[in-house]
N, C-alpha and C positions, 0 to 999 in steps of 0.2 A: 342167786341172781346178783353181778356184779350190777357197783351203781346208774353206768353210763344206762345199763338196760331198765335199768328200773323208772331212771330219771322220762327214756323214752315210753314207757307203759302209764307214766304219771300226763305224759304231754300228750300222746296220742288223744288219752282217757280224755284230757278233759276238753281239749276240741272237739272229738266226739260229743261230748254232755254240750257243747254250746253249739251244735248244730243240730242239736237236736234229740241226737242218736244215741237215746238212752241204752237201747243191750249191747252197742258195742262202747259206748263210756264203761258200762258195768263188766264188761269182755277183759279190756285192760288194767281195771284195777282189781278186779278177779285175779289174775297173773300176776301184779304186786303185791295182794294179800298172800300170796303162797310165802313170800319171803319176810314180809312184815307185817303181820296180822296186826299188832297194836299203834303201829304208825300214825301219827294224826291223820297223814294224806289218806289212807288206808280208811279209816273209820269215820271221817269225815264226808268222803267222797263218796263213800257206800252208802253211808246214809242217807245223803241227800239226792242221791240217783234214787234210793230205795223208793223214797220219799214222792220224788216226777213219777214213778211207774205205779202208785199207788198200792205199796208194799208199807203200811205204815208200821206194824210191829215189826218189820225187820229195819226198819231207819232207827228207830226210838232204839232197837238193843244198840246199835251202832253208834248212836249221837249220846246215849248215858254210859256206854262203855268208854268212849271220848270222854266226859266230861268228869267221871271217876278216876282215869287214868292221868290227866292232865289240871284236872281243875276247871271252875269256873270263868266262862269268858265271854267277851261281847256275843263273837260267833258262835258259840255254844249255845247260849239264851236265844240268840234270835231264830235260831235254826229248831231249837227245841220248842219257842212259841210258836213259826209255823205250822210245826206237826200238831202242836195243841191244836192249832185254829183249824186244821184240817180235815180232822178229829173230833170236831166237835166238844173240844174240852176245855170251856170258853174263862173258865176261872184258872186254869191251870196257864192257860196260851195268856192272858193278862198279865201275870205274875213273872212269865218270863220277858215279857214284852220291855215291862220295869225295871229288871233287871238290866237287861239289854240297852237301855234310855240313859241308866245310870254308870255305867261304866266309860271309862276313859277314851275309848276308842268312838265312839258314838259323838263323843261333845265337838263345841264348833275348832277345827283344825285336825280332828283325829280324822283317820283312819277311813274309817265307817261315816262319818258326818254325811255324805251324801246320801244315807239310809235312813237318816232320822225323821225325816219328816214321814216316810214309809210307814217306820214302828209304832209313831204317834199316832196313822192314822186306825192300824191296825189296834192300837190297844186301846182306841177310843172305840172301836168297834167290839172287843171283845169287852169294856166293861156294861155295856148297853146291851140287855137282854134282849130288846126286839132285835136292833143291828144285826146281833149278832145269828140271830132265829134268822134275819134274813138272807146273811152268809151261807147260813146253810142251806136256804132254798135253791141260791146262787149254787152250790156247789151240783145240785142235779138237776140243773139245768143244765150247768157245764155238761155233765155226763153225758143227758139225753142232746146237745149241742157235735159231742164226739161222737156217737153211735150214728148220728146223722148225716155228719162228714164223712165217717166210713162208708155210708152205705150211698156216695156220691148226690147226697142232696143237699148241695153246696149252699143254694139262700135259705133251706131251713134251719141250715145249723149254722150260717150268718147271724140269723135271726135269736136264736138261743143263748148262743154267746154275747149275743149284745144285752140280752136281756138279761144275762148272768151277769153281765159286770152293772149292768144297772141296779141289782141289790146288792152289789158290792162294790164300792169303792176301788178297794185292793186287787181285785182280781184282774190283775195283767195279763195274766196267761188269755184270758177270754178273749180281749184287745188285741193279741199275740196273733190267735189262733185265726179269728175272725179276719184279721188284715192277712193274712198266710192264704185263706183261701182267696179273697182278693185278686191275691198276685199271684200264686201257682196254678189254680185250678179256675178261675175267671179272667185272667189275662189283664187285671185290671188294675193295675201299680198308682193309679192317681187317685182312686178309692181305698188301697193300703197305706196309703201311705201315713197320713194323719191320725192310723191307729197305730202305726207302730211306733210313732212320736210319742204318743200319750201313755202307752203302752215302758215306752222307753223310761219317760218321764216321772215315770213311777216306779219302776221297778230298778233301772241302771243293770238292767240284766246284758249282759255279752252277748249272749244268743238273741237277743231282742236287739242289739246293736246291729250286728251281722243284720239280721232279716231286714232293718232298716237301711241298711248299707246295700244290701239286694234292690231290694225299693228303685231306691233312687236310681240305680245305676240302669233297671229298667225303664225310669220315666223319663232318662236322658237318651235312651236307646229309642223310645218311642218317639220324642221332640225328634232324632237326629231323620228315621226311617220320615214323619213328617214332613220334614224340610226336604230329600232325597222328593216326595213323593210332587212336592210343589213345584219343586224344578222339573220336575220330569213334562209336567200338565204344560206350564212353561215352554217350554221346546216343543210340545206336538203341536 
């Protein structure tokens, strides 16, 4: 695979992963694993798509094969206490969290800085045995929140996702998902909107930007069809 292709299977990949579209993110860096299996972007990327589809031991061989191959690093820790914390493996996902808090890239001017207050919150949660028991209530509720959404019962599984981030702090995705039905599947961008703020505000997630960037651009569509609709009453 010459570079220019590779560099494209690297950009496709990862707009897909911030639209969402985790099997064709995982489609494109599939096709750059053919050429460079141990590449950071390669096992980095894999993992952490692993990781959204809830493929957790195929992220972990991906995210320690990274971190064997290259070393210890901001992104490696943080990415490796996620998986803890997802996992239910609350002394482990702490330890990386500290790790992660402590490196250079994390402190105020690095890099990472605008994650920090994230990690903090998260690894005050993984040291607090209840918190953290309540995480993982949160996470199946999340679950039973997405079964409910597939099966088009839009305010139960509003309902669940709110209630999932309500025993979690951290869980943006819920705030994500909840403002997502909102705006696609209820028509209702002035009730998303505020969660993907919060949603945003916490994670600095891209895919959460875009979805807020959606947002808006329908609530200005709405204000415009509005004023269309004033004039119109106007004139009869």
């Amino acid at each position: 695979m010459n570079k220019f292709y590779a560099n494209i299977c690297e950009r496709f990949g990862l707009n897909a992963y911030v639209m969402g579209d985790y099997q064709k993110a995982e489609s494109w860096f599939r096709k750059l694993e053919q050429s460079e299996p141990d590449s950071i972007r390669v096992l980095r990327n894999l993992g952490v798509i692993s990781l959204a589809q809830g493929r957790s031991e195929e992220a972990e061989r991906y995210l320690l094969r990274e971190e064997k191959l290259y070393g210890p690093s901001f992104y490696r820790h943080s990415a490796l206490g996620d998986l803890a914390y997802a996992t239910g493996k609350r002394k482990e996902a702490a330890k990386r969290y500290r790790l992660a808090l402590k490196a250079p890239e994390c402190a105020e001017g690095g890099k990472a800085f605008h994650m920090r207050e994230f990690i903090e919150q998260r690894l005050a949660m993984s040291e607090d045995e209840e918190r953290f028991a309540n995480a993982m209530k949160a996470m199946e509720l999340f679950k039973k929140a997405e079964e409910l959404r597939e099966s088009g019962e839009h305010l139960e599984a509003i309902k669940y996702f709110m209630e999932s981030f309500a025993l979690d702090e951290t869980n943006w995705p819920a705030l994500n998902n909840a403002a997502s039905i909102h705006l696609n599947a209820l028509k209702n961008p002035g009730e998303a909107e505020p969660l993907f703020r919060q949603a945003f505000e916490l994670s600095r997630s891209p895919q959460v930007a875009r979805n807020l960037d959606l947002c808006i651009q329908a609530l200005k569509q709405n204000q415009k069809n509005q004023g269309q609709k004033k004039r119109w009453r106007v004139r009869a």
